[in-house]
GUKOLDO-349978 format. One record per residue (C-alpha): x, y, z. Coordinates in Angstrom, 3 decimals. Layout:
<sites>
+----------+----------+----------+
!       px !       py !       pz !
+----------+----------+----------+
!        X !        Y !        Z !
...
+----------+----------+----------+
</sites>
This chain:
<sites>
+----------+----------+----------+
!       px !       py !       pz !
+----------+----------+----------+
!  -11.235 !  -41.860 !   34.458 !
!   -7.034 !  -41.820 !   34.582 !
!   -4.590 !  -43.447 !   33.320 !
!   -2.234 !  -42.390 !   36.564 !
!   -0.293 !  -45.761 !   36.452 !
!    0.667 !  -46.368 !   32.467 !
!    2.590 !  -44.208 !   30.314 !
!    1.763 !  -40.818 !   29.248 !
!    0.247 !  -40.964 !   26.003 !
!    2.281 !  -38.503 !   23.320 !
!   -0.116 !  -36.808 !   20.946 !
!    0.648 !  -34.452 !   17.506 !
!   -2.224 !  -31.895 !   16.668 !
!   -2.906 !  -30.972 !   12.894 !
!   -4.777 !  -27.820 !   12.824 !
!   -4.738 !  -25.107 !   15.188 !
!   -7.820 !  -22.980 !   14.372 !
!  -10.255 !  -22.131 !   17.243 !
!  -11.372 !  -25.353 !   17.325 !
!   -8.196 !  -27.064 !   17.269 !
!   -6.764 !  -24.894 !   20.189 !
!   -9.610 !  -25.227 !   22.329 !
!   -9.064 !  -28.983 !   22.412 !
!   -5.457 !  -28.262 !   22.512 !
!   -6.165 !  -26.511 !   25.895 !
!   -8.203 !  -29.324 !   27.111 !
!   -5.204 !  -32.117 !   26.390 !
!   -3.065 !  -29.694 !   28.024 !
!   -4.587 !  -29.935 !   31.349 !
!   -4.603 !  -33.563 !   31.058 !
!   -1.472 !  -35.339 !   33.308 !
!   -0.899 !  -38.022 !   31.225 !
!   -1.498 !  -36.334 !   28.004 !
!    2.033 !  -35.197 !   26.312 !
!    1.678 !  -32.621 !   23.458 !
!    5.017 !  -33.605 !   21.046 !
!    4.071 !  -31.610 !   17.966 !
!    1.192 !  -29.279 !   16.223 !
!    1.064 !  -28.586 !   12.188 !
!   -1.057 !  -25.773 !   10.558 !
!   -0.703 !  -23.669 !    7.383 !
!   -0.607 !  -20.334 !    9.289 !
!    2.429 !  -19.311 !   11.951 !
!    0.391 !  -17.314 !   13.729 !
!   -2.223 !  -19.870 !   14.577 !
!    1.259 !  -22.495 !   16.032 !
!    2.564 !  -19.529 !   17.758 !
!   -0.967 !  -19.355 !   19.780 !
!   -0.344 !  -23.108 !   20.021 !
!    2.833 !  -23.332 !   21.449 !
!    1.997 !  -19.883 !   23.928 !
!   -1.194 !  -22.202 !   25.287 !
!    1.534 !  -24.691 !   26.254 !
!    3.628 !  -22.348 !   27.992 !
!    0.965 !  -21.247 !   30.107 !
!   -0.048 !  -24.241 !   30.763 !
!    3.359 !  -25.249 !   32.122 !
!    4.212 !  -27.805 !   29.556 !
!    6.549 !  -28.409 !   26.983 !
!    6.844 !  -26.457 !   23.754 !
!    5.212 !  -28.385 !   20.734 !
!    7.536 !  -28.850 !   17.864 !
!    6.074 !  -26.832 !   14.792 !
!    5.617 !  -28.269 !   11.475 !
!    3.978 !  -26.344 !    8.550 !
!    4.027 !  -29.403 !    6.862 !
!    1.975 !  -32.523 !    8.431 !
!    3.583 !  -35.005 !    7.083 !
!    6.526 !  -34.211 !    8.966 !
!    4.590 !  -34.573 !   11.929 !
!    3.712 !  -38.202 !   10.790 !
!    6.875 !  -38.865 !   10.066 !
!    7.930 !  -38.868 !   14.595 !
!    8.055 !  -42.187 !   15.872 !
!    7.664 !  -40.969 !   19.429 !
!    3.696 !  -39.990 !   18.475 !
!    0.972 !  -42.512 !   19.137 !
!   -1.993 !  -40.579 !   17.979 !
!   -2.978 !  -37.487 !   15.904 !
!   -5.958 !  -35.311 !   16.565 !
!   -7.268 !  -34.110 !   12.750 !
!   -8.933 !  -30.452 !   13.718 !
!   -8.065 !  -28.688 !   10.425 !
!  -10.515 !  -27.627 !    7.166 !
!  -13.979 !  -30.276 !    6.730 !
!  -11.993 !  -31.585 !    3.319 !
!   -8.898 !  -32.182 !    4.601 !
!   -9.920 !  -34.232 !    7.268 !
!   -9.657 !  -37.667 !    5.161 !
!   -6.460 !  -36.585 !    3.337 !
!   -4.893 !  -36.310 !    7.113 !
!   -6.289 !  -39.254 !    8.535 !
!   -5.495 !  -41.422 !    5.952 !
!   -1.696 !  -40.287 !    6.190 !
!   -1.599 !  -40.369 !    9.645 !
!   -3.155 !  -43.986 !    9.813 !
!   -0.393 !  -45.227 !    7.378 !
!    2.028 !  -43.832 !    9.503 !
!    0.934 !  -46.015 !   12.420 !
!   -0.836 !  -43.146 !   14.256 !
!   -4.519 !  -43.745 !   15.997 !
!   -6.324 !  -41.032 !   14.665 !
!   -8.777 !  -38.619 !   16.010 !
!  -10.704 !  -36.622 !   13.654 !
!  -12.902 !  -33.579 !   14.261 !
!  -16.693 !  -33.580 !   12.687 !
!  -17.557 !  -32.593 !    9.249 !
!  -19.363 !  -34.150 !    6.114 !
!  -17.550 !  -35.906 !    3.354 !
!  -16.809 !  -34.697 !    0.129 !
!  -17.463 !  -37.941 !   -1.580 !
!  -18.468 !  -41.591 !   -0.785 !
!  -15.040 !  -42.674 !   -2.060 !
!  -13.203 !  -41.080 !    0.900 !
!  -15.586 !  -42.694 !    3.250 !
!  -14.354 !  -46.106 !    1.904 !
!  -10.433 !  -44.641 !    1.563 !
!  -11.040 !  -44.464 !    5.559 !
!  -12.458 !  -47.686 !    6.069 !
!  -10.260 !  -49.693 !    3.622 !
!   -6.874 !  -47.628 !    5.321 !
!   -8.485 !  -48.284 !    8.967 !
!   -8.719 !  -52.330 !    8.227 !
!   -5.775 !  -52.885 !    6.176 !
!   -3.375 !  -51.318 !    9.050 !
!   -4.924 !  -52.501 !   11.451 !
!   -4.973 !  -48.866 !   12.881 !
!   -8.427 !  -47.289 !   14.531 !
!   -9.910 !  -44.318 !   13.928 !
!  -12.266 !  -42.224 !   15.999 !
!  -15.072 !  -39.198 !   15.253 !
!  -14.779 !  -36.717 !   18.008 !
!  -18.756 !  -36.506 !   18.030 !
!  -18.642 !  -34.652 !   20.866 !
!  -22.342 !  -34.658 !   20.965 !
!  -22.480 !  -38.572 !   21.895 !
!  -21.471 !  -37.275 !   25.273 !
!  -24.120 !  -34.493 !   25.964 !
!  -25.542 !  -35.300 !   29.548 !
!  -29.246 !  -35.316 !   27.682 !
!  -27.606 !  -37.712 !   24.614 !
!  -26.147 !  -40.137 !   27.543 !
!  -29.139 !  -39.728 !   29.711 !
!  -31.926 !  -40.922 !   26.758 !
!  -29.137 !  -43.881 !   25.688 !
!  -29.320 !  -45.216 !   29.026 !
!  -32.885 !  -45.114 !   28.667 !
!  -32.904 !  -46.718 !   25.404 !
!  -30.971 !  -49.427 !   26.835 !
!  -32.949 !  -49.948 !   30.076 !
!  -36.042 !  -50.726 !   27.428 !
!  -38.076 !  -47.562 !   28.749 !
!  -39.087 !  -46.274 !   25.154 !
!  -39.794 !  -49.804 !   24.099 !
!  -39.032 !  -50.410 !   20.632 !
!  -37.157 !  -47.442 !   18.649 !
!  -39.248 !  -46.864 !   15.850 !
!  -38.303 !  -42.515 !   15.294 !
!  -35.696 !  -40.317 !   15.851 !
!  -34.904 !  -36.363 !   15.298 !
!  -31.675 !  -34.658 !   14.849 !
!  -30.428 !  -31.468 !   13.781 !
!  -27.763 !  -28.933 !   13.622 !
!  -29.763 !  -25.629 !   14.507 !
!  -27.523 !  -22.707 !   14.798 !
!  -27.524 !  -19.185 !   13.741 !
!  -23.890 !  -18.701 !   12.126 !
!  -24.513 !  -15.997 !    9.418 !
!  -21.833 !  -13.802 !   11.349 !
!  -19.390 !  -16.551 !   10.418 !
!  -19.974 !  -17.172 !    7.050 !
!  -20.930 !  -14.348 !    5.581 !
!  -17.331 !  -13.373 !    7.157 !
!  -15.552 !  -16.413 !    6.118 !
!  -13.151 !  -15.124 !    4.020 !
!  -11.669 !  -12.451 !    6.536 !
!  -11.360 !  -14.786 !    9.494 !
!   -9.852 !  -17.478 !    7.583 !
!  -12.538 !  -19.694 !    8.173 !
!  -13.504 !  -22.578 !    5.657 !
!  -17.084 !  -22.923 !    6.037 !
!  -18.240 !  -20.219 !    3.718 !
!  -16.418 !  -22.262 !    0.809 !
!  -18.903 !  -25.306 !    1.413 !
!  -22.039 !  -22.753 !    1.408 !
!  -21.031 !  -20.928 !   -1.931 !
!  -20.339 !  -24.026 !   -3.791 !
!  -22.627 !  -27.332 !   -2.188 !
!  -26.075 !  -27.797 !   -1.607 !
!  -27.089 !  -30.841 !    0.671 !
!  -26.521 !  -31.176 !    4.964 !
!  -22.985 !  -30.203 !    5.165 !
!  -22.642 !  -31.174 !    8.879 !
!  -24.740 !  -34.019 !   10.062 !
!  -22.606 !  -35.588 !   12.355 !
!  -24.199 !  -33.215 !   15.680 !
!  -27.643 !  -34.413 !   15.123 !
!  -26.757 !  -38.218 !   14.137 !
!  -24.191 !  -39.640 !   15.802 !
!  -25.986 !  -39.844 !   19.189 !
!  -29.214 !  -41.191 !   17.877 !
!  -27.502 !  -43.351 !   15.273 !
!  -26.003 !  -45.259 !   18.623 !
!  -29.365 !  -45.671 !   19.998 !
!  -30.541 !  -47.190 !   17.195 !
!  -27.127 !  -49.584 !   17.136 !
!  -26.127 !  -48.812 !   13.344 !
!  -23.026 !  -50.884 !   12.033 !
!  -23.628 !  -52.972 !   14.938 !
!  -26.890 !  -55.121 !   14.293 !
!  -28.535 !  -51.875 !   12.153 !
!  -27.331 !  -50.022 !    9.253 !
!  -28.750 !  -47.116 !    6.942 !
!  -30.175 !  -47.901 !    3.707 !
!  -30.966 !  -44.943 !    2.251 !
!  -32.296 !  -41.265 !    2.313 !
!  -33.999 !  -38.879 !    0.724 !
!  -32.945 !  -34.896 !    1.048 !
!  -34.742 !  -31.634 !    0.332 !
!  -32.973 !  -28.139 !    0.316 !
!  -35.215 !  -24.554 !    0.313 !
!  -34.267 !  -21.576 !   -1.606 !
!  -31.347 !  -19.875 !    0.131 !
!  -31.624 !  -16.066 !    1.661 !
!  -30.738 !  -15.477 !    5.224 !
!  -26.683 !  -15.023 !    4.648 !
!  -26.874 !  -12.477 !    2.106 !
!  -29.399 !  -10.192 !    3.690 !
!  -27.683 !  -10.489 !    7.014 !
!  -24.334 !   -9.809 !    5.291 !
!  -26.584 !   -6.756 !    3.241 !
!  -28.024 !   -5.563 !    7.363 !
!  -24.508 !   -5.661 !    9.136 !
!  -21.762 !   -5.510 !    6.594 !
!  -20.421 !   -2.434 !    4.839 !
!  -21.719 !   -1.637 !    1.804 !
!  -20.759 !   -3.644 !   -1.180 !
!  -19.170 !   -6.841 !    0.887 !
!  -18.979 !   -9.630 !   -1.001 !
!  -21.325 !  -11.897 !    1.195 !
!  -24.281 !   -9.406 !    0.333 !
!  -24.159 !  -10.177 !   -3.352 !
!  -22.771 !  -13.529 !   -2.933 !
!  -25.062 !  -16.858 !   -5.167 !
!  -25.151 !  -19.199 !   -1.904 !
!  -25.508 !  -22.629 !   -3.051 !
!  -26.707 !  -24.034 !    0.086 !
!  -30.072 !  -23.941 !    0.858 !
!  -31.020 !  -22.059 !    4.516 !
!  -32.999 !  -25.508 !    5.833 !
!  -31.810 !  -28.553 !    4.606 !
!  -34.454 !  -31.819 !    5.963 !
!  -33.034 !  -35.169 !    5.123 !
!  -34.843 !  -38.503 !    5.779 !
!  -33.067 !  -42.060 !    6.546 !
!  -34.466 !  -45.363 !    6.481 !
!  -32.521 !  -48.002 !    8.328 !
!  -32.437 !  -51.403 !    8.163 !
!  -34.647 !  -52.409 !   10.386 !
!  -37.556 !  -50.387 !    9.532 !
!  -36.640 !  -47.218 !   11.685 !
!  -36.560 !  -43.304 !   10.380 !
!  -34.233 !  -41.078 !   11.437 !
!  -35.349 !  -37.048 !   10.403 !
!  -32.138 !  -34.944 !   10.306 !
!  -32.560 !  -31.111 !    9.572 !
!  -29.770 !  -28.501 !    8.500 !
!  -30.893 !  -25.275 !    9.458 !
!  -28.030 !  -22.156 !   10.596 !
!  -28.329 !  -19.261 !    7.768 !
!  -31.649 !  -17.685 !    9.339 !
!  -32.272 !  -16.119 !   13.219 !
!  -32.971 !  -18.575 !   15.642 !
!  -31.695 !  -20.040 !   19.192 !
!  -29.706 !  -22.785 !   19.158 !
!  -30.840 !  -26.281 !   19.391 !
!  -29.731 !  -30.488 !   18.327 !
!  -33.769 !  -30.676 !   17.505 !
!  -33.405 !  -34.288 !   19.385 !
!  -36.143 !  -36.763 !   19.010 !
!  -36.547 !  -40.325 !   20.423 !
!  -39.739 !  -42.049 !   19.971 !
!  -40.450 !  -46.150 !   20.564 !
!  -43.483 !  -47.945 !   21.193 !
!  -43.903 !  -46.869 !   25.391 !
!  -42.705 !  -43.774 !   25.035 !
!  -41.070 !  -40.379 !   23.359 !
!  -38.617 !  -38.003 !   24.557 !
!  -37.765 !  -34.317 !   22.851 !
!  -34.868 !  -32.070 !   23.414 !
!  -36.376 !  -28.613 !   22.534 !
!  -39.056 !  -28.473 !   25.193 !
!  -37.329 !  -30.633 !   27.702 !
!  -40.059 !  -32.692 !   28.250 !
!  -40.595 !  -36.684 !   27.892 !
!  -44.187 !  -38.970 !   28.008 !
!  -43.470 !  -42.910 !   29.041 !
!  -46.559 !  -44.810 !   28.711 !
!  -47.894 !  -46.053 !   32.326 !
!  -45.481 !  -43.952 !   34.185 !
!  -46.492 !  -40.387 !   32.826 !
!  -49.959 !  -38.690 !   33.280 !
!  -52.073 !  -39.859 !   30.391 !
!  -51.616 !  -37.630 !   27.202 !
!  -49.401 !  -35.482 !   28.973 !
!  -45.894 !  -34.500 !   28.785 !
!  -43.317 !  -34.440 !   31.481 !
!  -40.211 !  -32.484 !   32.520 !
!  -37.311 !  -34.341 !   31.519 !
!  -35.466 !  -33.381 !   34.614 !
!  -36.548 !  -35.778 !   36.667 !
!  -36.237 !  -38.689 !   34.239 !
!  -32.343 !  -37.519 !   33.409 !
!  -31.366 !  -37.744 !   37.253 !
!  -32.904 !  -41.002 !   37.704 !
!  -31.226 !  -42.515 !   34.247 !
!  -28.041 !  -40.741 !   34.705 !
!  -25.543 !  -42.704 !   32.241 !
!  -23.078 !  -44.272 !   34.309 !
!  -20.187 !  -41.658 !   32.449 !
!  -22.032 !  -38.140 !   34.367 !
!  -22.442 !  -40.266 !   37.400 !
!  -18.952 !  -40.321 !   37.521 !
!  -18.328 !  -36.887 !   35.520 !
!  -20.298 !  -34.880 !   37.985 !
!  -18.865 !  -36.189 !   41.482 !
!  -15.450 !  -35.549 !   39.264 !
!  -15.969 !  -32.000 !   38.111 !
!  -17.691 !  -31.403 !   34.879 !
!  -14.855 !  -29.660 !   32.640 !
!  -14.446 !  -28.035 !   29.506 !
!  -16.135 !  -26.724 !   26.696 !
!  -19.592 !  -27.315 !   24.981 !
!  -21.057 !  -28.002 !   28.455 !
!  -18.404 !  -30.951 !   29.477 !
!  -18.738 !  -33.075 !   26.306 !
!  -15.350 !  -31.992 !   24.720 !
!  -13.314 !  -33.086 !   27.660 !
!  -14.979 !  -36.839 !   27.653 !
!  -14.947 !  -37.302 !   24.039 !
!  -11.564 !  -36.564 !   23.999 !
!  -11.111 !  -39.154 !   27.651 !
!  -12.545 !  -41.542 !   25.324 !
!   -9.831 !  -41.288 !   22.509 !
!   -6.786 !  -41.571 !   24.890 !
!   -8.025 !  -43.834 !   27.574 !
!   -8.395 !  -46.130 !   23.986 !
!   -5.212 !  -45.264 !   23.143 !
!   -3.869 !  -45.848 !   26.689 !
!   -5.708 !  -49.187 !   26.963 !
!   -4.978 !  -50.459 !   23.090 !
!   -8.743 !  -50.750 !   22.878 !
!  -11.414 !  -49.920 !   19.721 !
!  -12.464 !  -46.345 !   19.894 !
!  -16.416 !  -45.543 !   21.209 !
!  -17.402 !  -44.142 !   17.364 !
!  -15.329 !  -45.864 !   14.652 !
!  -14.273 !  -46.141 !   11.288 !
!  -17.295 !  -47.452 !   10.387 !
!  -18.975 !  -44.905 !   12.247 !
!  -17.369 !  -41.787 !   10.790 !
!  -17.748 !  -43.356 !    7.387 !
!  -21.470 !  -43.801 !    7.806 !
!  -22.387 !  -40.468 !    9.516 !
!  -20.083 !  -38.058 !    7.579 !
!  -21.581 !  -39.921 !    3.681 !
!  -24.962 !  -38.045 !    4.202 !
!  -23.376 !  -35.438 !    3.072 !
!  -22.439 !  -36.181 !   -0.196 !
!  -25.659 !  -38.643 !   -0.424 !
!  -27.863 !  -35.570 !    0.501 !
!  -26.509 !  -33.324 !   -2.303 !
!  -27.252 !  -36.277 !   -4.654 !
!  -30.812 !  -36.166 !   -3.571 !
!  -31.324 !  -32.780 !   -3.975 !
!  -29.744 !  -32.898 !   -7.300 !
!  -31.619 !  -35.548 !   -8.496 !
!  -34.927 !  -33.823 !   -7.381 !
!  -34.880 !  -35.169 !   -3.874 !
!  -35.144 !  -38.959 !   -5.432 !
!  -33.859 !  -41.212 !   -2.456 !
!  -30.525 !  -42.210 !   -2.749 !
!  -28.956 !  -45.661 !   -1.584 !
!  -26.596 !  -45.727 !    1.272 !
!  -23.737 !  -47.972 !    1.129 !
!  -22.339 !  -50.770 !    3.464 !
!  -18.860 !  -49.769 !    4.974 !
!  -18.893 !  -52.895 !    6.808 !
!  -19.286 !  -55.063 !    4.371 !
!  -21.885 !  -57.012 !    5.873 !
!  -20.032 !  -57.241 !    9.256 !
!  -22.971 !  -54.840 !   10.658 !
!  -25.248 !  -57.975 !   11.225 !
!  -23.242 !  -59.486 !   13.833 !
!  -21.065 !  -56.929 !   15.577 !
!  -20.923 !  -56.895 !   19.284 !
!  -23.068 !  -54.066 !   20.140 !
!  -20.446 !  -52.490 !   22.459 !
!  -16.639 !  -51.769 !   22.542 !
!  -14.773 !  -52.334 !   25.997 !
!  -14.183 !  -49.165 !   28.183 !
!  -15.507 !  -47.189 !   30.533 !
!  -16.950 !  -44.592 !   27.357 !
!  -18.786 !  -47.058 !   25.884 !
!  -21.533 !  -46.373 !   23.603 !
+----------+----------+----------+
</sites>
């Protein structure tokens, strides 16, 4: 969808590695998307910044080293957060107080008391704040949601998530390519990124909006696939090789929710496999997976039998492709980035509540610290608390807006 016929909406960007410039490109193909001002620690990285505006045809950014200078322009109504995992709160938090909407890139927290500095900033000015869970807005994600809401896996009673992804290249080179991730692997031991295999499932299941999580329970193997890779393809004596990971290769976390549901998350990217969300949705008529494509619906599917998915995801298109695909599907991660980041400044555009909010990103990014308590406590389950403050058992189970979740 546009916004053609209201103002263009002026946006500041706070960190401006790859992943910050590669939504940076997609804003700056957006018409009424204005690009005021970017902020990193590095020149180099705002130089690329402000050369992917110029060949874009757009105005030059204004540069700030600092953020909070960035904060500080009154001509800004929103600030994307695509810097470091534990910076994320520090940022948002400013940029809230400053009267900006925020937009914050994925990542787990670094304790439950940031989750609540988020939620308590968020209410008391009144300003939102969105998790650019990209994943929400996979085709497959939007596809099984409809599905969910049509009634076609009857009652939800199991789902499956997961961030499956070989990055040993990355981390074991971490400290060369100025990339923050291998910090979190040397130093914490729980699922350090939940958000991929959560967030979309954690909408099906309506949590902080008539569901919530009540607790989990997290188990962490030995850890060996970085430093042998490192040992395979590095030179000789690199750090990474001889480096005491703390994380453990495949993390498995469990969550109970409210209403009686599991939800099985796995961590799993220091060993060799393909890539994969490990999505799982099973109910009482039915169960759908991600990794084999394939879906069985009681009454509709040949007894004991699975199905190709294909057929399923063209008939329950969500609404969102329907209109994505006669569009143009753009952008990276197979289309998702570009609506997840429609979703932010349409709300913007139209003053509305963000898709995935406060209480959202509070929820989904805690496992993280809540896993590495399990672990450290021997895998004993751990209790998850209540951002809303009770407000879960009665919120309207959808926002307005054409990205509705």
């Amino acid at each position: 969808m546009s916004n053609q016929s209201k103002p263009n909406v002026k946006l500041g960007v706070v960190g401006l590695g790859g992943r910050g410039r590669g939504l940076l490109g997609l804003l700056l193909e957006m018409d009424d998307v204005e690009i005021v001002a970017v902020s990193d620690n590095h020149d180099d990285r705002m130089g690329l910044a402000v050369e992917q505006a110029q060949k874009a045809g757009k105005p030059e950014p204004a540069c700030y080293k600092n953020y909070k200078e960035l904060l500080g322009r009154e001509d800004i109504a929103g600030v994307l957060v695509t810097s470091s995992w534990t910076s994320h709160t520090e940022i948002a938090v400013a940029a809230m107080k400053a009267g900006k909407r925020v937009a914050s890139e994925v990542g787990g927290a670094a304790s439950i008391e940031e989750c609540w500095q988020l939620v308590r900033t968020s209410e008391e000015t009144g300003i939102p704040c969105m998790l650019l869970e990209n994943c929400c807005y996979g085709r497959e994600e939007m596809a099984v949601l409809n599905m969910v809401r049509q009634g076609l896996f009857g009652e939800l009673i199991h789902c499956q998530g997961a961030y499956e992804h070989d990055l040993r290249d990355e981390v074991a080179m971490g400290i060369e390519q100025r990339h923050y991730r291998i910090h979190n692997y040397l130093n914490r031991n729980g699922d350090v990124y939940p958000t991929h295999g959560l967030g979309p499932w954690a909408k099906c299941l309506d949590i902080n909006r008539g569901n919530r999580f009540v607790s989990l329970t997290s188990m962490a193997s030995k850890s060996r696939g970085i430093p042998l890779w490192a040992a395979d393809n590095l030179e000789e004596g690199h750090p990474a090789a001889k480096a005491d990971f703390a994380l453990g290769d495949i993390v498995t976390t469990m969550i109970k929710c409210a209403h009686g549901e599991t939800i099985l998350l796995t961590h799993d990217t220091s060993l060799p496999r393909p890539y994969s969300r490990g999505g799982r949705v099973q109910g009482t008529k039915g169960i759908w997976m991600e990794d084999n494509n394939s879906i069985h619906i009681e009454g509709q599917s040949p007894k004991h039998e699975w199905e190709s998915f294909d057929g399923y995801k063209e008939k329950h298109e969500h609404p969102v492709w329907k209109w994505y695909q006669d569009e143009g599907v753009r952008g990276g991660h197979g289309g998702m980035d570009y609506l997840v980041l429609r979703a932010y400044v349409e709300s913007i555009a139209d003053g509305t509540e963000p898709p995935i909010d406060v209480y959202d990103m509070a929820a989904w990014m805690a496992v993280t610290t809540l896993s590495e308590q399990s672990i450290a406590l021997g895998s004993a389950p751990v209790g998850f608390p209540d951002f809303t403050n009770g407000k879960w058992i009665d919120r309207p189970k959808q926002t307005e807006g054409f990205y509705d979740l």
